[in-house]
C-alpha positions, 0 to 999 in steps of 0.5 A: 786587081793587083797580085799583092792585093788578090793575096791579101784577100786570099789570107784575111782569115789566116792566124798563125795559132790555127796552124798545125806544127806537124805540117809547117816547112822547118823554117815556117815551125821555127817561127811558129813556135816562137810566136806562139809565146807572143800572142798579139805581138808582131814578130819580127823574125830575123832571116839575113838582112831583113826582119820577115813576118808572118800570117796574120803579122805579115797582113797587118804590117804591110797595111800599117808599114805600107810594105809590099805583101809577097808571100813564102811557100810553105808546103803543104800550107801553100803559099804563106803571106809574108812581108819584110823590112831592111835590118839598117832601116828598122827603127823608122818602121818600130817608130811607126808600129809603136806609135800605132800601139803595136808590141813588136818582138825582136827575133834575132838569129843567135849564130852566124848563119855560115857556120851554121849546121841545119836551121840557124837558131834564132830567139827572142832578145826584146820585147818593144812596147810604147812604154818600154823603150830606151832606145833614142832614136825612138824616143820623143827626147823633150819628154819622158816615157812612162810605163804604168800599172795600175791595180785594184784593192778592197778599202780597209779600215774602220768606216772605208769602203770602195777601192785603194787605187795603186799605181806604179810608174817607170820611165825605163830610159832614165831608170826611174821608177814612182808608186802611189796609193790614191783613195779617190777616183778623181785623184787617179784620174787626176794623176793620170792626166798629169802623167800621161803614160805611152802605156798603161798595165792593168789586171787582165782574165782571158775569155773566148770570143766569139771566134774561140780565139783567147781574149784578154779583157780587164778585171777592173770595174768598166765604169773606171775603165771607161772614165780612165780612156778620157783622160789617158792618151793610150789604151790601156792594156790588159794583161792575163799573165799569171807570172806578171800578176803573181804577187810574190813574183812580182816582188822577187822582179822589183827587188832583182831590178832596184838590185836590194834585199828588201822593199821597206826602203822604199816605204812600200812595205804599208802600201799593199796596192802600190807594191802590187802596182810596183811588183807588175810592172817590174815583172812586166818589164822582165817579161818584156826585156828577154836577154837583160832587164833594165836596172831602176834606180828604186822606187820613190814614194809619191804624195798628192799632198806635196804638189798642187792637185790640177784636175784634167779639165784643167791641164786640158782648158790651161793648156798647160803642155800642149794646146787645145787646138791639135794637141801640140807644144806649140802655143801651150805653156810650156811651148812658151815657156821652154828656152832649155838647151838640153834635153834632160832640161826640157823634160824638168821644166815639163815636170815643173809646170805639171806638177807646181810646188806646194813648199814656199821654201822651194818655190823661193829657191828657184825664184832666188835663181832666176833673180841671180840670172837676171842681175847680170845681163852675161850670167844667161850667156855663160850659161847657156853655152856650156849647156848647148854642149851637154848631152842627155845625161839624164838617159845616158847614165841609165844607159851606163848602169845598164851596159849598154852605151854605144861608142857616140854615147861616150864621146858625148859623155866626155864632152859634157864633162868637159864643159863642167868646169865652164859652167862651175866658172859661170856659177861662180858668183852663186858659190857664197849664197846660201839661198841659191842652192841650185846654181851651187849644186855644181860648186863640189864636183868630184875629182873622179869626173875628171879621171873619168873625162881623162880616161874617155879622152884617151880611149874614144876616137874624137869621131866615132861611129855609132855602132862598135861593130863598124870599127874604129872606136878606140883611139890610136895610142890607147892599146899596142896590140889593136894599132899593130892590127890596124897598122897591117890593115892599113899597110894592105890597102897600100899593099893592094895599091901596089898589087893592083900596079903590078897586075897592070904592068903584067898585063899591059891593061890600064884599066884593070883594077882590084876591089872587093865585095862580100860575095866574092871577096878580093878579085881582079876585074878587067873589061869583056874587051880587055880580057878578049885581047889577052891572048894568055891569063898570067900564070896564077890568076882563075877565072871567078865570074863573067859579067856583061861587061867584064870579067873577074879573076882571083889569084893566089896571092890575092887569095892570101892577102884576103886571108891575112886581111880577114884574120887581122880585121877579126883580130882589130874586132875582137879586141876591141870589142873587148876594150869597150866591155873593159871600158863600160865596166870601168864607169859601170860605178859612175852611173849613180854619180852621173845621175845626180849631175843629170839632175844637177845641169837639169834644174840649172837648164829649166831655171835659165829657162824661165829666167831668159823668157821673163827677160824676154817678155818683162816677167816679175817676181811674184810674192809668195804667202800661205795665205790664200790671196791673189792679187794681180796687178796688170795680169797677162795671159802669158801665151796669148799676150806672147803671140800678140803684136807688143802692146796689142794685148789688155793687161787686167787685175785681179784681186781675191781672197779664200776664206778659211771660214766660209760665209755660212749666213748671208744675212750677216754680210763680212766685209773684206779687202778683197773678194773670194768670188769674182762674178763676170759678165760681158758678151761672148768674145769679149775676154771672160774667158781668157781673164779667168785662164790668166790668173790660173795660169799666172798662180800655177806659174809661181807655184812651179819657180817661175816670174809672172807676166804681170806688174806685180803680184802676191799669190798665196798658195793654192793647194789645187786648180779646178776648171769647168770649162766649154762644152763636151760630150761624152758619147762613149760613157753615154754623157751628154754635154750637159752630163759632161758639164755637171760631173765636172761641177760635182768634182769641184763642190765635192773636193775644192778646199779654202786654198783651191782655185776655182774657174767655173764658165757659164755653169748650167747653160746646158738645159733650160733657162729656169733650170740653168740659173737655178743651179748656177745661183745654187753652185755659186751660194755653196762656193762662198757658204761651203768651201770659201775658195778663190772662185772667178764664175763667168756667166751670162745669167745677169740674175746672179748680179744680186749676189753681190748684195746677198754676200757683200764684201764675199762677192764682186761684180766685174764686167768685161767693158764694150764700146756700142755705137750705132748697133755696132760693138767693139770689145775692150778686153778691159775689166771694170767694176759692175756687171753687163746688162746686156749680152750683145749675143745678136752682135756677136752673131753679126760678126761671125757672119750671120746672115742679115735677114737671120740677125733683123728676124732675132732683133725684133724677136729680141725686142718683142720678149724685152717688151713682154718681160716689163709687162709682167714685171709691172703687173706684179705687187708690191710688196705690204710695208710689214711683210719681210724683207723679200728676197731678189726675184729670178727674172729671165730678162 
């Protein structure tokens, strides 16, 4: 047993809350007391160069951090666990804590430990949690970051019962902030999957577990908490905290962050929920930033109803930002989709395609933009390039509202603005069309950009460091006073050169040199042997410290160069220091300005985007109606025929129409020009799947501004995407796979409307075989009678063929066509008109490697049932001549 894991076994049960102050060293009672207003949270508590934790902090980081587990005497405590990172290596070891969903306190010490009399004060300056970073380095940059609360109120009004869901979200890198009042649970979870929050904020009461320890549960009803964990990628964190859950307090927090007198503005003063929801996240993120809380550029109003509603399953099954697979971006849409070359860009596309339009009027504008892009084979290279130069405008503007950009971050500002005239000369051509909105958006660009880019030109170095403290910021010629001090800088070093020159003519060693380090400062250094033969030290020189291998001396002049080189360099600190505080104030009133060219260069990156991949991969122009049609010609599915080898993948049609009046009596059959529910069968493998996903995925891509994969295509508006799809468990919930399956289902009859999009697969394979056609008969009857929406149901039910003649010219069979030869099958991917009568699942079993005995014993089983099935079929009677016309009959084969 190794000493660090003999100590780790002896501190398991150590908690720095059990621990009495009386007893501590001063310095481990320091950390307690500050701890002790951070339950829960890893302290990191600066001593020198590392940031050291504690107890039980102490165990847990060096588990998860992979640190070597040491330990501190602590008295009569004895020896107390501690492990520690390097202060210059910190924000890969936050990464990984926060990544884990750990919130990690910054102590920091707050005076010069030098100068120090007694224990050095230290405080907690920031609070770092998954959904509250603004630092870069720790962000994913194609992404936003959102921190959310979520709140609970009683429904009122006449004939309301149940719950008002409010809901609060920011992404503290760029200042945004959204609310929004949800009556519906499945809209919630709805919102939920779209915006998938790094953390999630909800009411919380504290209780005693069963250690006597304080433990904060959620107050909101359990079933929504566990419905919630299904479709949120972090766990949600309750929170006790009377000043964050405080109304008033929350309140006074929001109007302090958004800098306004009052709410009404925002429109938040008619919805109590979303206040709330609001007001405990800005009191949350208060909480959260000690020293200087992050300044939001208000709060925008969200509505359901100006966007297509896409329900988790079906961002999930559509693959819409990361695959299904491993839950990456690559081979998702927008994997497929995001040609931006910025970051800010990145992140509007990701919008986009999470959030598709419902305004023609918007879609056509950005429509209108790819198809200026796309005139001009240059136009995509002149734009591109000036973008590549741009920065993330986006965060950096939060960055300047909030004081706090490094000096990297304004050499980036100035280029970006100095490509802006680039990309106005590109645009140019768009300036006289008033449908291109979007690339005109650059035509009018204030003169105070260009006093801003001048002013940034003649103070930033063309190279600076990344950290003010290293020196070197600001730009010969921009201040007198801080050249003369670098001026005397630079004439010491010369100064030295020559000292080190005199020394050695002194003394006659030629290997004598002057360096310098923190510890000593300036000295002189001369080898054991060397120094050996001296037989007498020049006059003024002491002896400073004896090495292995050499010796050092300091002398009296050194002494005074050292001197006059510390006041100068903390003279060149201090004043420039004070430039840049000048420096940030000056574009302190810019930062709203800087914000909207963000949004501007944003839009422009995601539509150049969308128009280089549709000239990559023969994109069209979609036509888009209020209606509720779907016509595809030579429809592809955008990610797979992308990852095909050129012309490997099968182009299908689709052709479908929502009725605004459903078919409410099938014996009074209505005749149209297209279907609104597309029945399709055909073997497993053969392409169902894969058809229905297309169309899905080739509306929600017009609805967000983009070209089509496909020939042409008409595509009325579709005010939300369902899906049921594969199957999943839930054992969490205590759901079963077929549970699973029906919840889904039940969301969709209860919720899809005339305009919806509906994709249903194999409905009712989750139980037996009587049962699963009778709901899947019954689910399908309700679409076309009850909601008539735009539906593609795939089954293996081959009883559901007869709808076609019940609902005639409402219901189409098509099939998924297969070549058979000599007991072999090979799939066509083509879709054709009619319906399969067979399965091929013993062929498809075959394929997948079943053994061959397995394959013979279930084609003679198959043939056996076939056998029995015609038996008594042909046993049954027919029908009298007078009796009514009988309806078709369920036969299982």
């Amino acid at each position: 047993m190794t000493p660090e894991t003999s100590l780790d076994a002896s501190y398991q049960s150590v908690c720095s809350l059990t621990v009495d102050l009386n007893v501590a060293t001063p310095m481990l009672r320091q950390f307690l007391e500050i701890k002790q207003n951070y339950p829960g949270v890893i302290l990191l508590y600066r001593m020198g160069d590392f940031y050291e934790t504690f107890f039980e902090d102490a165990l847990t980081a060096a588990k998860v951090l992979e640190l070597t587990l040491t330990g501190r005497d602590g008295g009569v405590l004895g020896r107390v666990p501690m492990a520690g990172v390097p202060v210059r290596a910190i924000e890969g070891y936050l990464t990984r804590l926060l990544q884990q969903n750990f919130k990690v306190a910054i102590c920091e010490q707050m005076e010069d430990p030098a100068q120090a009399k007694g224990l050095v004060k230290r405080q907690v300056v920031r609070v770092l949690s998954p959904g509250t970073l603004n630092e870069g380095a720790l962000l994913a940059q194609d992404a936003p970051n959102y921190c959310m609360a979520l709140v609970t109120h009683p429904a009122k009004g006449k004939n309301q019962v149940g719950l008002i869901y409010g809901l609060a979200w920011v992404d503290v890198s760029t200042g945004g902030c959204w609310a929004m009042e949800l009556a519906e649970e499945d809209a919630l979870l709805g919102e939920l999957a779209r915006l998938q929050p790094a953390e999630l904020i909800v009411p919380g009461k504290r209780v005693k577990n069963a250690m006597g320890f304080d433990e904060t549960l959620a107050k909101l009803p359990e079933t929504l908490m566990q419905a919630v964990a299904q479709v949120c990628p972090c766990q949600p964190t309750p929170v006790a905290d009377a000043t964050i859950q405080d109304a008033a307090i929350g309140e006074t927090a929001l109007k302090q962050l958004c800098d306004v007198q009052t709410l009404e503005g925002f429109g938040l003063h008619e919805a109590p929920a979303a206040k709330q929801a609001a007001g405990v996240l800005a009191a949350y993120l208060k909480a959260m930033f000690v020293a200087e809380p992050p300044r939001l550029d208000g709060v925008q109003w969200v509505r359901l109803q100006d966007a297509v509603y896409i329900s988790p399953s079906a961002r999930k099954n559509l693959e819409l930002t990361q695959n299904a697979r491993d839950g990456q971006v690559q081979g998702s849409l927008l994997g497929l989709l995001n040609q931006t070359c910025s970051a800010m860009g990145a992140r509007q596309l990701r919008r986009w395609i999470e959030q598709p339009s419902l305004n023609v009027a918007e879609i056509t504008r950005r429509h209108e933009a790819i198809a200026y892009f796309l005139a001009a084979s240059q136009r995509l290279h002149a734009v591109r390039q000036p973008l590549a130069l741009c920065c993330d405008l986006e965060r950096l503007s939060a960055r300047v509202a909030n004081l706090n950009v490094t000096p990297r971050d304004l050499a980036s500002l100035r280029q970006t603005l100095a490509v802006l005239p680039e990309l106005q000369r590109a645009l140019s051509e768009s300036a006289s069309q008033a449908s291109l909105a979007y690339l005109s958006a650059l035509n009018t660009l204030p003169d105070s950009l260009k006093t801003l880019e001048a002013m940034l030109s003649s103070a930033i170095a063309d190279d600076p460091p990344v950290a003010l403290k290293q020196g070197r910021v600001i730009r010969p010629g921009y201040n007198a006073g801080l050249d003369a001090l670098y001026e005397l800088l630079a004439g010491g070093q010369a100064w030295l050169a020559q000292y080190e020159q005199q020394q050695r003519e002194l003394t006659g060693l030629k290997t004598l040199k002057v360096s310098f380090n923190s510890a000593f400062g300036y000295y002189i250094e001369v080898s054991r042997a060397a120094a050996a033969g001296l037989t007498t030290l020049p006059e003024d020189w002491q002896r400073r410290q004896t090495l292995t291998n050499a010796e050092r001396f300091i002398s009296q002049r050194l002494r005074e160069h050292e001197k006059d080189v510390i006041n100068a360099q903390q003279q060149a600190a201090s004043l420039e220091a004070m430039l840049f505080s000048e420096l940030k104030l000056q574009i302190l009133p810019m930062a709203s300005l800087l914000k909207q060219i963000a949004m501007r260069l944003a839009a422009i990156d995601a539509l150049q985007s969308l128009a280089t991949v549709a000239q990559a991969q023969q994109y069209v122009r979609p036509v888009m109606t209020q209606d509720a049609t779907l016509e595809i010609q030579g429809g592809r599915h955008p990610v797979l025929a992308q990852m095909m080898p050129m012309g490997r993948f099968v182009p299908n049609p689709c052709a479908l129409n929502g009725r605004a009046e459903p078919q409410a009596n099938a014996e009074k059959p209505l005749n149209c020009e297209a279907p609104s529910l597309l029945l399709i069968t055909g073997p497993n493998m053969a392409g169902k799947s894969t058809y229905m996903r297309q169309n899905a995925l080739i509306a929600l891509m017009a609805q967000m501004g983009s070209y089509v994969p496909a020939d042409a295509a008409t595509i009325g508006l579709c005010d939300a995407v369902y899906t049921r799809i594969g199957a999943a468990d839930d054992l969490t919930a205590g759901h079963s796979t077929f549970m699973v399956e029906m919840s889904e289902t039940a969301q969709i009859l209860n919720n899809a409307t005339a305009k919806s999009l509906v994709i249903l697969d194999e409905v009712g394979r989750g139980t037996s075989t009587y049962d699963g056609v009778a709901i899947a008969w019954s689910v399908a009857d309700y679409l076309v009678t009850h909601i008539g929406c735009r539906t593609l149901f795939a089954t293996h039910y081959h009883e559901l063929n007869t709808l076609e003649q019940t609902f005639a010219g409402i219901v189409q069979n098509v099939r998924m066509l297969v070549a058979e030869q000599d007991g072999e099958i090979r799939f066509l991917h083509t879709v054709a008109p009619g319906s399969a009568q067979k399965s091929y699942g013993i062929q498809v079993a075959k394929m997948a490697g079943i053994p061959a005995e397995v394959v013979q014993q279930a084609t003679r089983r198959l043939a056996q049932l076939h056998k029995r099935a015609a038996t008594i079929e042909a046993a049954k009677p027919s029908p009298a001549d007078d009796a009514p016309e009988a309806r078709p009959q369920l036969s299982l084969f």
